[in-house]
N, C-alpha and C positions, 0 to 999 in steps of 0.2 A: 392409588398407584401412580409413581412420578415414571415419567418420560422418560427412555433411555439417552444416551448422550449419543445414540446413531440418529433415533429419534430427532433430537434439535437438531443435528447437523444438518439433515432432509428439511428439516422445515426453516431452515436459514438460506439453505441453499437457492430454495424456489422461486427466486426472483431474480435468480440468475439461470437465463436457460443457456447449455451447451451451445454452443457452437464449435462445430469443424475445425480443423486449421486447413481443408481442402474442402471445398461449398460443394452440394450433393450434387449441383449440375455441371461440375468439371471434373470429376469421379469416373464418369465414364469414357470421355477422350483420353484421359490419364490411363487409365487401365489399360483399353486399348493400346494406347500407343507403347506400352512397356511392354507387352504380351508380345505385339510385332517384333519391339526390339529382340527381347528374348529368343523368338524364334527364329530369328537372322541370327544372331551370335550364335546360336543354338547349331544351325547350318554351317555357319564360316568353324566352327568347334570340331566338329562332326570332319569336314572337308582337311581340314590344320591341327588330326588328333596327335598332338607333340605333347609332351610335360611342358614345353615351356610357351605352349599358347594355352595354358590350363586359367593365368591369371590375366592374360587378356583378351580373354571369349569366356571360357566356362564358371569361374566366379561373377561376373558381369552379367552371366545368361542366366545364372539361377537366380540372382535379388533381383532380376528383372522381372523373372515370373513369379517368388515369390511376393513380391509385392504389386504386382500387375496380379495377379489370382485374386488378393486381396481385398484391393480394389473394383476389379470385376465382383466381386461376390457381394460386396456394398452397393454399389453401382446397379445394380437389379433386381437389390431386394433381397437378399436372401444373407439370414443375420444367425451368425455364427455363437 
């Protein structure tokens, strides 16, 4: 029986180990500190509920948390 061609990929691959483009020990000040920001725009949003501070507070507060959630969720472990 010959090797699939996912097969050789996996096995070409393995001497090349993954690395990040964010190292796992800045993962969690990263997180953090997007989550904070989030939840400040999150407030100044809340505080300034206009249409026309939608684009600068509440698109800004959501990728903040999205990607702060993210982060956190990487950040301590827990693999989606």
């Amino acid at each position: 029986m010959s090797a699939t061609p996912l097969h050789d990929i996996w096995e070409a691959s393995s001497s090349q180990p993954f690395l990040p483009s964010i190292p796992k020990g800045l993962q969690f000040p990263i997180a953090f500190t997007l989550l904070f920001i989030a939840v400040l725009l999150t407030g100044l949003f809340g505080l300034n509920n206009t249409l026309k501070n939608l684009p600068l507070y509440g698109i800004p507060a959501s990728l903040a948390f999205a990607f702060g959630a993210v982060y956190m969720i990487c950040a301590v472990g827990v693999y989606v």
